[in-house]
N, C-alpha and C positions, 0 to 999 in steps of 0.2 A: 396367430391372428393375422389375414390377410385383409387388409383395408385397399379396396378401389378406390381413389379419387380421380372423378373427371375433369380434365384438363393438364396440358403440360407445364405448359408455361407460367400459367397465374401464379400469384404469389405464395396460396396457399397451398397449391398442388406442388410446389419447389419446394415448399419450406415442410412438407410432410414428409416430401422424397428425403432430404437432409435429416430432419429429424428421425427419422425411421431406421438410417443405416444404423444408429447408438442404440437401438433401442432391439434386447432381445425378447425373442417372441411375436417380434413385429415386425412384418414386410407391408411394405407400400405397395404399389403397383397403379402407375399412371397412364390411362386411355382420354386421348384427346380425337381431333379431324386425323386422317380421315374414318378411323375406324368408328371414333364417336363421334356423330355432330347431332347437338341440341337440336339442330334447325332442321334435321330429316329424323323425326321420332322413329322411325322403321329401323337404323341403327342402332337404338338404344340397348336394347335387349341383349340381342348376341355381342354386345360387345363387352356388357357387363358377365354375360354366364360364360364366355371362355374364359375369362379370369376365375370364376367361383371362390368370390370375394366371403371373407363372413360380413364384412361391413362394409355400405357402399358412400363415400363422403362427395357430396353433390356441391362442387366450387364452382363451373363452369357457371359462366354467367355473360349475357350481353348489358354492359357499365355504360354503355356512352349518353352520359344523361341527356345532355343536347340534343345529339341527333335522335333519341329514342323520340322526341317531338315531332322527328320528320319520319320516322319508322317506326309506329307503333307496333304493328303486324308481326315485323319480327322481334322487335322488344317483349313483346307476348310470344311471341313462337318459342322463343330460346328460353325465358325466365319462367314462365307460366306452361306450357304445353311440355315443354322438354323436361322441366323440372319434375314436371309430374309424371313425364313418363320414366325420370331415372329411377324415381321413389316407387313408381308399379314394378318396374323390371326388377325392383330390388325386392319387394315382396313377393313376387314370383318364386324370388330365388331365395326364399325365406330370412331375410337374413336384414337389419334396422337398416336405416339411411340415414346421416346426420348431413341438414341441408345448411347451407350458409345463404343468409338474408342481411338485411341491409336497415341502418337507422334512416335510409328516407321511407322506410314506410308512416313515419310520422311528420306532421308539416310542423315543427320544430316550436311552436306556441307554448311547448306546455312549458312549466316551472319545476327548474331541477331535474333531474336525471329520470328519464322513462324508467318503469318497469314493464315486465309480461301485460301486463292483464291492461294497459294504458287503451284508450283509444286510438287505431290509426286512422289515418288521412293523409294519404299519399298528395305532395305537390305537384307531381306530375305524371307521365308516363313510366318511366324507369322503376320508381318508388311505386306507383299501381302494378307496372309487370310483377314486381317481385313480391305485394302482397299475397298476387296471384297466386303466384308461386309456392307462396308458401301454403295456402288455401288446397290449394293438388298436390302439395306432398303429403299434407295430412289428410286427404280424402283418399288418397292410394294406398298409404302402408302406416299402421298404427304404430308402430315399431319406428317412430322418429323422431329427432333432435332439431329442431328448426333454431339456428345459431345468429341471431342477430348480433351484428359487428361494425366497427363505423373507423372513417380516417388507418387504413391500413395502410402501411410500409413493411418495406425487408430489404434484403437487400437484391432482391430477386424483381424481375419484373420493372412496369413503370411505376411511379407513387410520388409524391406529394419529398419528401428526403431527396428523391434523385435528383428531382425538378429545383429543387431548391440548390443544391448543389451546384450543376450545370450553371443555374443563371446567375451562381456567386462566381463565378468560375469568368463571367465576360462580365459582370457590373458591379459598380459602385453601390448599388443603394437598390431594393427590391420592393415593390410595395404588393403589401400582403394581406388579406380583407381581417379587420379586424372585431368583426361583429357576428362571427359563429363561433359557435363554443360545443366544444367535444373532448372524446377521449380518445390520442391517438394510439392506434392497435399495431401491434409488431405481429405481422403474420408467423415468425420463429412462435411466439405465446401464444397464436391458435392453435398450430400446431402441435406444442404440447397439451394445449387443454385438450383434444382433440383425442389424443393418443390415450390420454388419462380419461377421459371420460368413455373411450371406446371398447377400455377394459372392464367396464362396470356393468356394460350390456348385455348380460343373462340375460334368458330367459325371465327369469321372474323380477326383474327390474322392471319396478313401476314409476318408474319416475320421466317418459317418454311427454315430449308437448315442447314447448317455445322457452327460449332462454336467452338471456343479452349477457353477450361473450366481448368485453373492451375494457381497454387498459383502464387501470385504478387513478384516480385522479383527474383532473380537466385543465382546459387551455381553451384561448381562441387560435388560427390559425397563425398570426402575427408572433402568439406567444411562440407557438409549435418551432416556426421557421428562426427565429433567434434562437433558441436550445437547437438546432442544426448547425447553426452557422458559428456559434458560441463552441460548440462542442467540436466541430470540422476542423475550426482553428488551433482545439488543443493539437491536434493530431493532425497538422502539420496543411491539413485540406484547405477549398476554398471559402472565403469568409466575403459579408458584405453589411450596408448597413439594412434594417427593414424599418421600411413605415409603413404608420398603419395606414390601412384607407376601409372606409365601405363598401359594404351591399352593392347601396344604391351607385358609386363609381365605377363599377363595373358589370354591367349589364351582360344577362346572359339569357338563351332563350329558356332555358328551365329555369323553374326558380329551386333553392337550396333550403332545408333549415335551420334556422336561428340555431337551436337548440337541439344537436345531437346527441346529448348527453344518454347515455345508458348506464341502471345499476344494474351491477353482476352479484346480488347478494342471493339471487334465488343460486344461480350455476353454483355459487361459492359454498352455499348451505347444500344443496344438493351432490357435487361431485367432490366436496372438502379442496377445491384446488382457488387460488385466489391467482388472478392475472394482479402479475408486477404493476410498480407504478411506472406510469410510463416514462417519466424520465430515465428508470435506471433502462426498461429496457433500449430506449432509444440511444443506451450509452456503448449496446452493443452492436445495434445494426449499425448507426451513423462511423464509428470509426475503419469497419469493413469498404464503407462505400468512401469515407472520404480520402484514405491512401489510396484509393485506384483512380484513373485520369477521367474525370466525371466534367471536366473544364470545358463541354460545347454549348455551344451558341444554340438554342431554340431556334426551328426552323422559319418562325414570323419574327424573330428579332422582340417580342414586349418584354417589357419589365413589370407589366402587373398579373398580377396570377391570381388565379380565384382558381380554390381547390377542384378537382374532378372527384369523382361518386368514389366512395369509398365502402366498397362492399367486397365481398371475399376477393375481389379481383380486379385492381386499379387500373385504368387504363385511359389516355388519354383520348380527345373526342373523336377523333380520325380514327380511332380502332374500333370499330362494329363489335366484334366478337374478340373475345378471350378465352380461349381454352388451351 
């Protein structure tokens, strides 16, 4: 089984590559710029059929919530236009697409953990591209996994772990918004859900449509960052104190949801595979990251951090694109 995933670099295109080499019967194989770019859909195609993937995993995604406020055009081009032409080129080439979507496509109001069939209402731009998106991958290829996932790390990539790291690394005390609530996702556990659920895609699997893919249990992000810094310390890394703060202290031009909660009971009834709770798994990416020299200073020098988008591929506001 040969699995395409687009993008190099992102989290979850790393952590397939990684997970792929253990894994027999399974080759990875990652196309990113120049041969793929989301943002010139004329690429798309040939760059999927010299591979002649059975399965094509669509990671590649533009994250930067903020600036998507000041570039919608291509917040649509890459999430919504691209997405949909990976999910055509992959029906083309007969063969499912399993896309990765994002828990902002919901404005975070509801009570307790979304499922599938919830209503969305994107807050912004970023969370509208990627409904989009998800809207053209299911109008191009029926044959698809749409993977809703939220607060991603690994040890790959930028995320929400590294950040917290780095800025124990130069300060006393971090203050960390304490009024969203989610469940943080180790992209290593997309990965395998990923692999496991890639191998169930016969032909006569009828189980194709929308599913929410994130770690078992919940946190706010204050909680998430003391289990970092808690755990950093066993193993030797850097540690510091958190306090909470609000929303409303930290103003940003998109706004975020309260409540990113997702349940994985459909994925879990459907592929029999349950995502760890995320404490344990964050007990394996944080000690990888926290023995390596993670000790720099943020390039604006703050101490307050309000998370960035957490979708198959984190990336801080300065990075447009991720693949």
């Amino acid at each position: 089984m040969r699995l395409l995933v687009t993008g190099r670099d992102g989290q979850v295109a790393a952590s397939l590559l990684e997970a792929g080499q253990g894994r027999d019967g399974a080759e990875v194989v990652a196309v990113g710029r120049p041969a793929l770019d989301l943002a010139r859909p004329d690429t798309v195609f040939d760059a999927l059929a010299a591979v002649q993937p059975d399965i094509v995993v669509s990671a590649a995604a533009y994250t930067a919530v903020d600036q998507a406020e000041d570039e919608p055009d291509l917040a649509f081009a890459v999430n919504a236009v691209g997405a949909g032409k990976v999910a055509e080129a992959a029906a083309r080439l007969g063969v499912p697409v399993i896309h990765l979507s994002t828990d902002y496509v919901f404005d975070g109001t509801g009570e307790g953990a979304y499922v599938e069939t919830d209503a969305t209402a994107p807050l912004g731009v970023y969370g509208a591209s990627k409904l989009a998106g998800e809207l053209a991958v299911a109008a191009a290829n029926p044959r698809h996994l749409i993977l809703r996932t939220a607060w991603v790390y690994s040890p790959f990539g930028r995320n929400f772990v590294k950040t917290m790291l780095r800025l124990a690394g130069d300060r006393d005390e971090i203050n960390v918004v304490a009024d969203q609530w989610g469940n943080p996702t180790s992209a290593l556990d997309i990965a395998d859900a990923i692999l496991h659920a890639a191998a169930m895609l016969r032909d006569d699997f009828d189980g194709y449509g929308i599913y929410h893919l994130a770690g078992s249990g919940e946190t706010n992000w204050s909680g998430f960052a003391r289990h970092i810094l808690e755990t950093s310390a066993r193993y030797g890394g850097p540690a510091a104190r958190v306090r909470d703060i609000a929303t409303a202290d930290y103003p940003t031009k998109a706004r975020r949801p309260s409540n990113s909660r997702l349940s994985t009971a459909k994925f879990a009834a459907v592929f029999e595979w349950l995502v760890p709770e995320w404490q344990v798994s964050a007990q394996i990416v944080i000690p990888r990251l926290a023995e390596g020299n993670l000790g720099l200073r943020l390039r604006d020098g703050t101490t307050d951090l309000f998370p960035e988008p957490t979708s198959s591929d984190l990336t801080p506001v300065k990075d447009s694109l991720k693949q």
